[in-house]
C-alpha positions, 0 to 999 in steps of 0.5 A: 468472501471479503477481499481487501486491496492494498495500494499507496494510491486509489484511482483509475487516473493514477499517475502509476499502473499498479494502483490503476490494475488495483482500483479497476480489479477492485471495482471489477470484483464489486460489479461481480457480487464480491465484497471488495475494499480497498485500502489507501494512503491516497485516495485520488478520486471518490469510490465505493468501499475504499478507506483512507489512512490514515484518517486525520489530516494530522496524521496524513502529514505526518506519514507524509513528511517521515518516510521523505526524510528517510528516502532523502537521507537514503539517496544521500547515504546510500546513492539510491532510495530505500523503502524499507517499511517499517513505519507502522500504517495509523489506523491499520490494525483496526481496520483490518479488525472491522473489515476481518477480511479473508484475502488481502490482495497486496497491489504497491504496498511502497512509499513505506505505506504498512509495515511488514510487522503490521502485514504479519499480524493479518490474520488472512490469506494473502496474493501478492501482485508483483507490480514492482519488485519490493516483495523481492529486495524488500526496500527497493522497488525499481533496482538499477543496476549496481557495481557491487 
């Protein structure tokens, strides 16, 4: 069985908990004989079986600077910052091809790391882990009280 973790962040000295639950399940599942990789955006600190993306540093800055201008203009428009994953993930698509994985456990999928069209063609069962609450509003993942 292959499983792939998805997390904006790989590393155990993280500065958040999912991506630390994630990188600690992912080597957890290793050490048990279990074909885990991991998917990131990130990566903080060296591990076995994790993939970047994307790849060029091009690209990296560029999914870097984007999704900023959107959640800038979100808290200026909207008085609170918004992720609404639409940006596709560069790479994603053929990655998921060459790994062909038979669960992707999604961890913290936020900072608009993959779209949910991008999710939608993966052909896979899918956990979700609930580190946050972006699953259930879809574009925010801390919700603050509100006077709506």
């Amino acid at each position: 069985m292959r499983v792939v973790h998805l997390s904006y962040d790989y590393g155990l000295s993280g500065t958040s908990g999912a991506p630390i639950a994630a990188s600690r399940l992912h080597l957890a599942l290793l050490r048990q004989g279990v074909d885990s990789h991991f998917v990131c955006v990130r990566q903080l600190e060296a591990g076995p079986n994790v993939h970047r993306l994307p790849s060029s540093w091009l690209g990296q800055k560029l999914f870097y600077f984007f999704p900023r201008v959107f959640w800038v203009l979100s808290k200026v428009v909207c008085g609170k910052l918004l992720m609404p994953n639409l940006l596709p993930l560069p790479g994603f698509a053929r990655l998921m091809c060459e790994l062909k994985p038979d669960v992707v456990h999604l961890h913290f999928i936020g900072q608009d790391m993959v779209s949910f069209a991008q999710l939608a063609q993966v052909k896979a069962k899918f956990v979700y882990t609930l580190h946050d609450l972006t699953a259930g509003t879809a574009i925010e993942p801390h919700p603050k009280s509100d006077r709506r």
